[in-house]
Biopython code that builds the backbone (N, CA, C, O; Angstrom):
import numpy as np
from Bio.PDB.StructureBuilder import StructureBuilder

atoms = [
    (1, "UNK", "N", (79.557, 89.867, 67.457)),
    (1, "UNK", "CA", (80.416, 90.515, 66.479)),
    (1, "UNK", "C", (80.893, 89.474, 65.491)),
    (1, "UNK", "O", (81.212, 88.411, 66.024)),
    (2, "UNK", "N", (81.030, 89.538, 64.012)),
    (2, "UNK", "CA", (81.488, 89.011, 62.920)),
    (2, "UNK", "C", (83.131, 88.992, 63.000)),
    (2, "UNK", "O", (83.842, 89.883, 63.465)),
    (3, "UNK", "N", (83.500, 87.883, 62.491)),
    (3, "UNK", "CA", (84.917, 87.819, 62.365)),
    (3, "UNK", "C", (85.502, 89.214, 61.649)),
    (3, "UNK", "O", (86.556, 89.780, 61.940)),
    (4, "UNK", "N", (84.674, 89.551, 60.784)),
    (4, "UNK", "CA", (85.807, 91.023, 60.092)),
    (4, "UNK", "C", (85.780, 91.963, 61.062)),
    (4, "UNK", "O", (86.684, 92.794, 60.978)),
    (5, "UNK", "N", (85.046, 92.082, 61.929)),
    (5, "UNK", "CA", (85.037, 92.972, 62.809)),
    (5, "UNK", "C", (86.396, 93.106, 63.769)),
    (5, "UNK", "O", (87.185, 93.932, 64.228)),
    (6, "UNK", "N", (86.061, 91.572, 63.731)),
    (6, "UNK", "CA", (87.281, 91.228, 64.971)),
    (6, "UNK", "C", (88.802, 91.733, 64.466)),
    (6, "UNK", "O", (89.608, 92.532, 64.943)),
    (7, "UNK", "N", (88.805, 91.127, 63.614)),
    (7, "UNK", "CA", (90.335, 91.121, 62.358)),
    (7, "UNK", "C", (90.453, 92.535, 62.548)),
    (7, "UNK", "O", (91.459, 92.750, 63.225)),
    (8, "UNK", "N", (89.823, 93.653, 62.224)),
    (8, "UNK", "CA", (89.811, 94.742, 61.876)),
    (8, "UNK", "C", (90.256, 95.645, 63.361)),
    (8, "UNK", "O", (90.787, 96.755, 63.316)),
    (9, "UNK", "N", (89.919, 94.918, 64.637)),
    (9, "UNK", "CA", (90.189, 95.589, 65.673)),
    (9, "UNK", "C", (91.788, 95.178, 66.123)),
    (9, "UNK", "O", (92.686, 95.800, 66.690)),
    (10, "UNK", "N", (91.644, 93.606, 65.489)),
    (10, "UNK", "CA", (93.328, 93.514, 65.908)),
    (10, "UNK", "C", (94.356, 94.135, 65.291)),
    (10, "UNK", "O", (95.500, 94.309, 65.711)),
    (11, "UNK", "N", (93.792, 94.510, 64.101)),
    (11, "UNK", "CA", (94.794, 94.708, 62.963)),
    (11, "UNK", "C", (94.890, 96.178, 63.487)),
    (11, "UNK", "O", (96.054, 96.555, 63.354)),
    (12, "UNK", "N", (93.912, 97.369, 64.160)),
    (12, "UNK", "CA", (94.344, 98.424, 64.529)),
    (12, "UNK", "C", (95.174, 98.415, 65.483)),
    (12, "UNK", "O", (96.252, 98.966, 65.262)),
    (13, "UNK", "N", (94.960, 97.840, 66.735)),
    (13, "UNK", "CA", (95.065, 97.750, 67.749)),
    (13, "UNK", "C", (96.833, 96.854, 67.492)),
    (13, "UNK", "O", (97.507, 97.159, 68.476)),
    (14, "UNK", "N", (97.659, 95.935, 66.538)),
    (14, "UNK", "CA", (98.997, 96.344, 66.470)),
    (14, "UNK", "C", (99.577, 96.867, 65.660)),
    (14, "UNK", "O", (100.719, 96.509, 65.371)),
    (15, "UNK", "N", (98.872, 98.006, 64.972)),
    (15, "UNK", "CA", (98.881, 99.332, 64.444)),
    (15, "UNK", "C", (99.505, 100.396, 65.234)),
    (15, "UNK", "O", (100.586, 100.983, 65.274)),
    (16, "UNK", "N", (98.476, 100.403, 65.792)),
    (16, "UNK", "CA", (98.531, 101.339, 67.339)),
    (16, "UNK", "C", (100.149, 100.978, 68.421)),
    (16, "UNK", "O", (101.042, 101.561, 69.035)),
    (17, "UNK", "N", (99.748, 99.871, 68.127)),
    (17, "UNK", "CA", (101.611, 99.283, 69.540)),
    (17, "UNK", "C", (102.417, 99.484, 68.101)),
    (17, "UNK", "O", (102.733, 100.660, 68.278)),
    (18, "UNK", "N", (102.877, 99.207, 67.016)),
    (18, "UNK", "CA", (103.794, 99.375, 66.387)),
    (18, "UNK", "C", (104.075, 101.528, 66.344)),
    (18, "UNK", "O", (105.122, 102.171, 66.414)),
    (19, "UNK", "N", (102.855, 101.925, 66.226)),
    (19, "UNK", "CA", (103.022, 103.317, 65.910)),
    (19, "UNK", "C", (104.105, 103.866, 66.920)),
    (19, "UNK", "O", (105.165, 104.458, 66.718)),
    (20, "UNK", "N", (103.159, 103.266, 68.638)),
    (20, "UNK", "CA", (103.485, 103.960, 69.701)),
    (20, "UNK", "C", (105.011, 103.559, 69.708)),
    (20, "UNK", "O", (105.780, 104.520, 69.697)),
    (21, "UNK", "N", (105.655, 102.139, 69.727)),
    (21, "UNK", "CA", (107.081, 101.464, 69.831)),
    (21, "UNK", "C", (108.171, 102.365, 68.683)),
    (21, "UNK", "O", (109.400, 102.386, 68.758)),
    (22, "UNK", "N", (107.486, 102.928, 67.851)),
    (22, "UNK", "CA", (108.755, 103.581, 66.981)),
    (22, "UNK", "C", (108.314, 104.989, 66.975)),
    (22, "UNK", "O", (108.570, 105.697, 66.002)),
    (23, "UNK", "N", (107.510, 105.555, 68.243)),
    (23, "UNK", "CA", (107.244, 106.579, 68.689)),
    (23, "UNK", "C", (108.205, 106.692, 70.219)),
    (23, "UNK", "O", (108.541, 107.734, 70.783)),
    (24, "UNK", "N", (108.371, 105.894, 70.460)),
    (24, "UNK", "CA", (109.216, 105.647, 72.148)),
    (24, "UNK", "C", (110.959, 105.525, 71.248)),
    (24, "UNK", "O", (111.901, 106.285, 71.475)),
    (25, "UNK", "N", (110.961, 104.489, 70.353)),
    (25, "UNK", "CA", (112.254, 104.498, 69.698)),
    (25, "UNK", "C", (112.992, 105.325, 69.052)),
    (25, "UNK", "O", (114.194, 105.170, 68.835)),
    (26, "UNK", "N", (112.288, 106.290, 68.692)),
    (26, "UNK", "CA", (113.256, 107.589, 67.812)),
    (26, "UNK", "C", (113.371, 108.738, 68.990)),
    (26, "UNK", "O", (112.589, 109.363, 69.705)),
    (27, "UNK", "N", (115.049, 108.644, 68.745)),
    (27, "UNK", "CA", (115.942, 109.506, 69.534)),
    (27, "UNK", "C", (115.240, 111.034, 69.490)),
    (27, "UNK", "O", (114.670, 111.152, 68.405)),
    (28, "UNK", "N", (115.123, 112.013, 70.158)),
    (28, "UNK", "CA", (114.057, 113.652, 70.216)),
    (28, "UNK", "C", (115.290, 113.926, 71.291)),
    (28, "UNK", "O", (115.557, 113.166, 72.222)),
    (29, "UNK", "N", (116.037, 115.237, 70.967)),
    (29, "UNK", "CA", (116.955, 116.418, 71.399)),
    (29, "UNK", "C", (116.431, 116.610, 73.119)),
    (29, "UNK", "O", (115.318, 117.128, 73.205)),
    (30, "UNK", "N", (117.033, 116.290, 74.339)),
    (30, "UNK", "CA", (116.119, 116.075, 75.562)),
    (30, "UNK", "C", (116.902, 117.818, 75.517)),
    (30, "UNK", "O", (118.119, 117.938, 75.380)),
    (31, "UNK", "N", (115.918, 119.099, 75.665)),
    (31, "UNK", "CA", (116.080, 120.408, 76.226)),
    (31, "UNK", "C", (115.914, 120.803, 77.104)),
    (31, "UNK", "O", (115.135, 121.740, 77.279)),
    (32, "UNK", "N", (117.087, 119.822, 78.688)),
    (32, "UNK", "CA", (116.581, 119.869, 79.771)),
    (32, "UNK", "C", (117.698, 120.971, 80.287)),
    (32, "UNK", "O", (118.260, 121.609, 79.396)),
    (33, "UNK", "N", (117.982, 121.182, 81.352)),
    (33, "UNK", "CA", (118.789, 122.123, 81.815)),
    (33, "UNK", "C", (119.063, 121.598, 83.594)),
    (33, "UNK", "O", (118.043, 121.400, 84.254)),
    (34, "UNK", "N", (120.257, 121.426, 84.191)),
    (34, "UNK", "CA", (119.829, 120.865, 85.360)),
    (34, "UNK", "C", (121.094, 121.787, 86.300)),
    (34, "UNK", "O", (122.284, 121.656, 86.011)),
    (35, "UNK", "N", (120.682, 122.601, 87.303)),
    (35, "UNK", "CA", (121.672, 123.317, 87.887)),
    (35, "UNK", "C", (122.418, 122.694, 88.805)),
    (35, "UNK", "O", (122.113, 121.723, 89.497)),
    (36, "UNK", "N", (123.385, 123.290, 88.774)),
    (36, "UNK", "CA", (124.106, 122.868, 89.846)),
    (36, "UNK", "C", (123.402, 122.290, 91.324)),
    (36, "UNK", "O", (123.688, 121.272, 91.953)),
    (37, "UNK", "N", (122.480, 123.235, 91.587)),
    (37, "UNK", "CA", (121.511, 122.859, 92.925)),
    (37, "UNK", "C", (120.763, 121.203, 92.872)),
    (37, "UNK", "O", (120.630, 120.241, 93.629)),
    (38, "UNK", "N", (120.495, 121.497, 91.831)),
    (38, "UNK", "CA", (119.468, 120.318, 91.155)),
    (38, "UNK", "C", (120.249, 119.263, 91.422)),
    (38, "UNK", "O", (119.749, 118.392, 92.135)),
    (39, "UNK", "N", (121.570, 119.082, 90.957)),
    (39, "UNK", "CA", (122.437, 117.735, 90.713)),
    (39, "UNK", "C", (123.197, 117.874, 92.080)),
    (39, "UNK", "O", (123.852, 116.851, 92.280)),
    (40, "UNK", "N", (123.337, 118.841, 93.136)),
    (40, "UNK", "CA", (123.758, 118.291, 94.360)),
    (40, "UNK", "C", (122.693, 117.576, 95.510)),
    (40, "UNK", "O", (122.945, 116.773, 96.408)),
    (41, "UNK", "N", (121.540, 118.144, 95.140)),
    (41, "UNK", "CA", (120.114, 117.766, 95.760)),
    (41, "UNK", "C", (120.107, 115.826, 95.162)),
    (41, "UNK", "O", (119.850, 115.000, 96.038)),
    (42, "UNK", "N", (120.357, 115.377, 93.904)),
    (42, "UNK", "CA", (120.289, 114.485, 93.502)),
    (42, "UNK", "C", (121.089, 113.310, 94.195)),
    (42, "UNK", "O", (120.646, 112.355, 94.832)),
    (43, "UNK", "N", (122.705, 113.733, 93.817)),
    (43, "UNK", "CA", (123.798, 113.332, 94.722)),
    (43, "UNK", "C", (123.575, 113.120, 96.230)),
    (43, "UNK", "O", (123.973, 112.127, 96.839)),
    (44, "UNK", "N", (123.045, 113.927, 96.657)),
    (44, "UNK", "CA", (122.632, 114.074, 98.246)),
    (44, "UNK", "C", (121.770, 113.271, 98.776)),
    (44, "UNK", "O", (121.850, 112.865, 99.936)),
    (45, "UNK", "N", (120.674, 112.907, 97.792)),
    (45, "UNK", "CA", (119.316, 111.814, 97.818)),
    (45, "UNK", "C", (120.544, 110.322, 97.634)),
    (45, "UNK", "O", (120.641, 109.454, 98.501)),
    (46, "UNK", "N", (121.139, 110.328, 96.692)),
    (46, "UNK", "CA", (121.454, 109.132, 96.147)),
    (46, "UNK", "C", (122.545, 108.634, 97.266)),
    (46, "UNK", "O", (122.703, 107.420, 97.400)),
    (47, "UNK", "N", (123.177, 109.398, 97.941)),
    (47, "UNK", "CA", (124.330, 109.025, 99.098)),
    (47, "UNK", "C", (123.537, 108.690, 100.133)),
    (47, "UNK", "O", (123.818, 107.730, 100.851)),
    (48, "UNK", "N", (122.244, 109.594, 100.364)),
    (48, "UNK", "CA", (121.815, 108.865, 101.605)),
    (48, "UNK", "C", (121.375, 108.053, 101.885)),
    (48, "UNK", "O", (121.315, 107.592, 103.024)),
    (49, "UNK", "N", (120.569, 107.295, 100.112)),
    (49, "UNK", "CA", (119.844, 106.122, 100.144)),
    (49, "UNK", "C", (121.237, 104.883, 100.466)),
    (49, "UNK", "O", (121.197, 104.094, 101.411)),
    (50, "UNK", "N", (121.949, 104.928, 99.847)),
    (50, "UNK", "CA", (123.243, 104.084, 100.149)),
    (50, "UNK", "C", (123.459, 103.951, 101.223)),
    (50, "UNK", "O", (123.410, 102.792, 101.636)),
    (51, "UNK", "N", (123.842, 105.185, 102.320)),
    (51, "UNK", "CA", (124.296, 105.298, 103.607)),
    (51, "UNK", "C", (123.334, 104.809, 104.608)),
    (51, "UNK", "O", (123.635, 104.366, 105.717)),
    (52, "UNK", "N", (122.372, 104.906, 104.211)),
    (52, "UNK", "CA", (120.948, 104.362, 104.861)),
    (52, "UNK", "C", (120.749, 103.295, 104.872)),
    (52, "UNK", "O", (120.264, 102.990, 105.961)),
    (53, "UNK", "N", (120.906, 102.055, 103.903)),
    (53, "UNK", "CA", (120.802, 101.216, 103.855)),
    (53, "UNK", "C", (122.139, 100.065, 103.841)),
    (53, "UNK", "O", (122.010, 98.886, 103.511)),
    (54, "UNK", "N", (123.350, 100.672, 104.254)),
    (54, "UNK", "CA", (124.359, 100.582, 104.758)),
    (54, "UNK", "C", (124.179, 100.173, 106.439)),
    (54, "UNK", "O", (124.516, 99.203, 107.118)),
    (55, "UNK", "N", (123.525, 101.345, 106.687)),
    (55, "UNK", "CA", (123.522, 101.338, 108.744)),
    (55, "UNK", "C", (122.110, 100.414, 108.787)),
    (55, "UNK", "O", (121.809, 100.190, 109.960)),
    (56, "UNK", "N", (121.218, 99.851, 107.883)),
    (56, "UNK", "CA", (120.213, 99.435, 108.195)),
    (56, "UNK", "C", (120.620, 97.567, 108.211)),
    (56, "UNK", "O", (120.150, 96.640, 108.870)),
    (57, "UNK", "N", (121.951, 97.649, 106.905)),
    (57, "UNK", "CA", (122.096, 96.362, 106.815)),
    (57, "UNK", "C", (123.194, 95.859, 108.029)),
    (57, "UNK", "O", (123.268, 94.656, 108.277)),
    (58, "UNK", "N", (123.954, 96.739, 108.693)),
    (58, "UNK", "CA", (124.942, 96.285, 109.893)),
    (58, "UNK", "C", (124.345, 96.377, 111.103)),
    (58, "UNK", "O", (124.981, 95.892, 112.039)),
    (59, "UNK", "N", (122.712, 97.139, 111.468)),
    (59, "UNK", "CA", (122.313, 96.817, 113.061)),
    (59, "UNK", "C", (121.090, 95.653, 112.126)),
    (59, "UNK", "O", (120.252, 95.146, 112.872)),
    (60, "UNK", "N", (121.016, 95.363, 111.026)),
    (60, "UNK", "CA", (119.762, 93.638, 110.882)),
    (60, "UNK", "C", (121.475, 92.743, 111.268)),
    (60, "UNK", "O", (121.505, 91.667, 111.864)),
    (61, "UNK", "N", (122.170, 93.143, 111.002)),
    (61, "UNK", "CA", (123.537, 91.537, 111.135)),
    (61, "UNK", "C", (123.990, 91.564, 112.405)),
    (61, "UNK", "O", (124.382, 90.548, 112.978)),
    (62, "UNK", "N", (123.966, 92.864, 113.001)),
    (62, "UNK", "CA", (123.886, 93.048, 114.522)),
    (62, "UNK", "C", (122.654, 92.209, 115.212)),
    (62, "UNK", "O", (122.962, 91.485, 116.159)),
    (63, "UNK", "N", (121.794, 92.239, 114.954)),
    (63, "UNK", "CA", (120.714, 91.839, 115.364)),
    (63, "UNK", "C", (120.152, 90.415, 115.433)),
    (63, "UNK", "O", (119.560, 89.856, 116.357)),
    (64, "UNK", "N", (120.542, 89.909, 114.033)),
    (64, "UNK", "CA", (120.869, 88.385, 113.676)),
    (64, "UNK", "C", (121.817, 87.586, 114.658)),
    (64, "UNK", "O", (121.512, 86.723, 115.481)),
    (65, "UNK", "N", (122.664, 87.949, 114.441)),
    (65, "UNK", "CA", (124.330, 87.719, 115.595)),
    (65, "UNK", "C", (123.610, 87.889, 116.505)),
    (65, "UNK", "O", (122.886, 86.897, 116.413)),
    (66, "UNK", "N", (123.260, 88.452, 117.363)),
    (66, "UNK", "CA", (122.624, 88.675, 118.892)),
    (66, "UNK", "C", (121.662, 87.486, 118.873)),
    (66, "UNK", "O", (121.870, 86.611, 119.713)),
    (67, "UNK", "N", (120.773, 87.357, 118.140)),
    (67, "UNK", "CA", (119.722, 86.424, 118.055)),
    (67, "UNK", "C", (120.178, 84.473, 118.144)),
    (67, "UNK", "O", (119.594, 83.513, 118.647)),
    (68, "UNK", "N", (121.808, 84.660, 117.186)),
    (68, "UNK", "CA", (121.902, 83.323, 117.317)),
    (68, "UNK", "C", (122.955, 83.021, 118.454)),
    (68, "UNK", "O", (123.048, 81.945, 119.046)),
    (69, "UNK", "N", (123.646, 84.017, 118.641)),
    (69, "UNK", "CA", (124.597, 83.757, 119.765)),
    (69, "UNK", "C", (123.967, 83.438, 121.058)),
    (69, "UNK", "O", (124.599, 82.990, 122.014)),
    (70, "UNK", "N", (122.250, 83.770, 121.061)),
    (70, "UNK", "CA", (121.374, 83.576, 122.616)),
    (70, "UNK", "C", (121.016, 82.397, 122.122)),
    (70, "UNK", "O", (121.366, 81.671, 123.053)),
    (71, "UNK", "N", (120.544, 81.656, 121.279)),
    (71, "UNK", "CA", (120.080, 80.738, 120.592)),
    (71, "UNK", "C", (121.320, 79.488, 120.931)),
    (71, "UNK", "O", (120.893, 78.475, 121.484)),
    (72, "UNK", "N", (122.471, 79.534, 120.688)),
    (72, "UNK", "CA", (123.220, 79.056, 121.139)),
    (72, "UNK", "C", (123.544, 78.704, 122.195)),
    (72, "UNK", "O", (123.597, 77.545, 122.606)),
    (73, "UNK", "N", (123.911, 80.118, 123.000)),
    (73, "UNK", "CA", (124.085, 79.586, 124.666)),
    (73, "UNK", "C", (122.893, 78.692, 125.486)),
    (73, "UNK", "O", (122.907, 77.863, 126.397)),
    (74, "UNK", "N", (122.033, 79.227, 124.785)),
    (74, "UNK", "CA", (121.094, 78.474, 126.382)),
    (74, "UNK", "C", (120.228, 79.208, 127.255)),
    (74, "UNK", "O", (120.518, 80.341, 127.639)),
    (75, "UNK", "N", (119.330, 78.698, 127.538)),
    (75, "UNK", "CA", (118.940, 79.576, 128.733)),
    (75, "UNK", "C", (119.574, 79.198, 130.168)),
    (75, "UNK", "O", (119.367, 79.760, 131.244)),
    (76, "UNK", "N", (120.482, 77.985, 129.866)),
    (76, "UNK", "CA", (121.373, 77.394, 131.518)),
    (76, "UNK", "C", (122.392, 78.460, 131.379)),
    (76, "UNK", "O", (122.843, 78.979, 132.399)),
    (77, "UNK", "N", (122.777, 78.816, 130.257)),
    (77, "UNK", "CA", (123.980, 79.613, 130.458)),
    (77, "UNK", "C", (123.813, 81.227, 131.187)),
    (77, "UNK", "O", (124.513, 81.849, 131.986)),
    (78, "UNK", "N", (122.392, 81.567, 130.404)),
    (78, "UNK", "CA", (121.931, 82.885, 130.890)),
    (78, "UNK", "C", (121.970, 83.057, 132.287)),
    (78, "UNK", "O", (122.717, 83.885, 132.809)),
    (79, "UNK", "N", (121.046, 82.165, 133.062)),
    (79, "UNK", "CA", (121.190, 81.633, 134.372)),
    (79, "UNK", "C", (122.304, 81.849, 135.216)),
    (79, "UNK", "O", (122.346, 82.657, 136.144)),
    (80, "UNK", "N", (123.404, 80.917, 134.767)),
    (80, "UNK", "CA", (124.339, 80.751, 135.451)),
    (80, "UNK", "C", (125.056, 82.492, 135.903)),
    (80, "UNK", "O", (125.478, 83.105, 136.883)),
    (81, "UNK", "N", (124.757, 82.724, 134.042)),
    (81, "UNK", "CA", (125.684, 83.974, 134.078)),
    (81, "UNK", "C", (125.269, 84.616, 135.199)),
    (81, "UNK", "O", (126.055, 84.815, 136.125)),
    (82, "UNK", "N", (124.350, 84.900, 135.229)),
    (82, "UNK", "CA", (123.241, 86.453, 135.690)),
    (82, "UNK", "C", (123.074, 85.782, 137.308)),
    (82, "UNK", "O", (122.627, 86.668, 138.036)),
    (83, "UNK", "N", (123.226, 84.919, 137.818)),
    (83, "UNK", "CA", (123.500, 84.251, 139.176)),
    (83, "UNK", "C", (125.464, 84.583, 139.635)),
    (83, "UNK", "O", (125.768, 84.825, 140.803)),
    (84, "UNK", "N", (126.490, 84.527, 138.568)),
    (84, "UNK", "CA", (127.648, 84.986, 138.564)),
    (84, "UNK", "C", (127.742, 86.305, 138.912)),
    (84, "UNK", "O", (128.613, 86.556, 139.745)),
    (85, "UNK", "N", (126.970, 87.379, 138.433)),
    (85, "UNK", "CA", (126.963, 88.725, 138.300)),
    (85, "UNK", "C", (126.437, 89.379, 139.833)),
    (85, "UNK", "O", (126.912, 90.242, 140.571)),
    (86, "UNK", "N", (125.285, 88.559, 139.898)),
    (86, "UNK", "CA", (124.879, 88.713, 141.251)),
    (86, "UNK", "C", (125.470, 88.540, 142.925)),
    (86, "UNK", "O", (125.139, 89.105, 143.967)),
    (87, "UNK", "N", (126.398, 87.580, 142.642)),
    (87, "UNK", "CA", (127.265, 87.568, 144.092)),
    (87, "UNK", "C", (128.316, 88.197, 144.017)),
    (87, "UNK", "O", (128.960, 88.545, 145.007)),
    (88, "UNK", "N", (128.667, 88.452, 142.724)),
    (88, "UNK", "CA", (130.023, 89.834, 143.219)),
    (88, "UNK", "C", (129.758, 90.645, 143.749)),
    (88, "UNK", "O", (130.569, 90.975, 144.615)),
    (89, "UNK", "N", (128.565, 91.448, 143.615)),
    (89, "UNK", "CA", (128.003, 92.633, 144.126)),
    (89, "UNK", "C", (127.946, 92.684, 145.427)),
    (89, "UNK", "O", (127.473, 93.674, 145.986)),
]
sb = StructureBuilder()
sb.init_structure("model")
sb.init_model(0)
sb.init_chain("A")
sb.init_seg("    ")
for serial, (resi, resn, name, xyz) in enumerate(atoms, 1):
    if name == "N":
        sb.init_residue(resn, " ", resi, " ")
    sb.init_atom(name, np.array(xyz, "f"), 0.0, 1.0, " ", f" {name:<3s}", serial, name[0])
structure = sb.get_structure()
């Protein structure tokens, strides 16, 4: 391909992105309508994603905590314990 060729494809081609960008930029009347059902269904999605990831983030810190508090003690301590537990019985 010849350089005018080329020129000629770029020159459409940010033609084309300028057209589309002040095609995305001008404000158009949105004629949506949303019922009551619609926007409690929404609300309802949006609380549970929160609440969900609420109880997901306090049993991972539950879980963490458990992980370093064994990490800590020991396995002499485990021992001892679980040898303690055993002669009361």
């Amino acid at each position: 391909m010849g350089k005018p060729i080329q020129a000629l494809r770029a020159r459409r081609v940010r033609a084309t992105g300028l057209a589309l960008a002040l095609l995305a930029a001008t404000p158009a009347p949105a004629q949506a309508y949303i019922d009551p059902g619609s926007g409690a269904l929404a609300l309802q999605a949006l609380l549970a994603g929160i609440f969900g990831a609420l109880v997901l983030a306090r049993k991972t810190l539950r879980d963490l905590a458990a992980r370093v508090l064994r990490v800590r003690r020991g396995p002499s301590d485990e021992g001892a314990r679980s040898a303690a537990t055993q002669g009361d019985g």
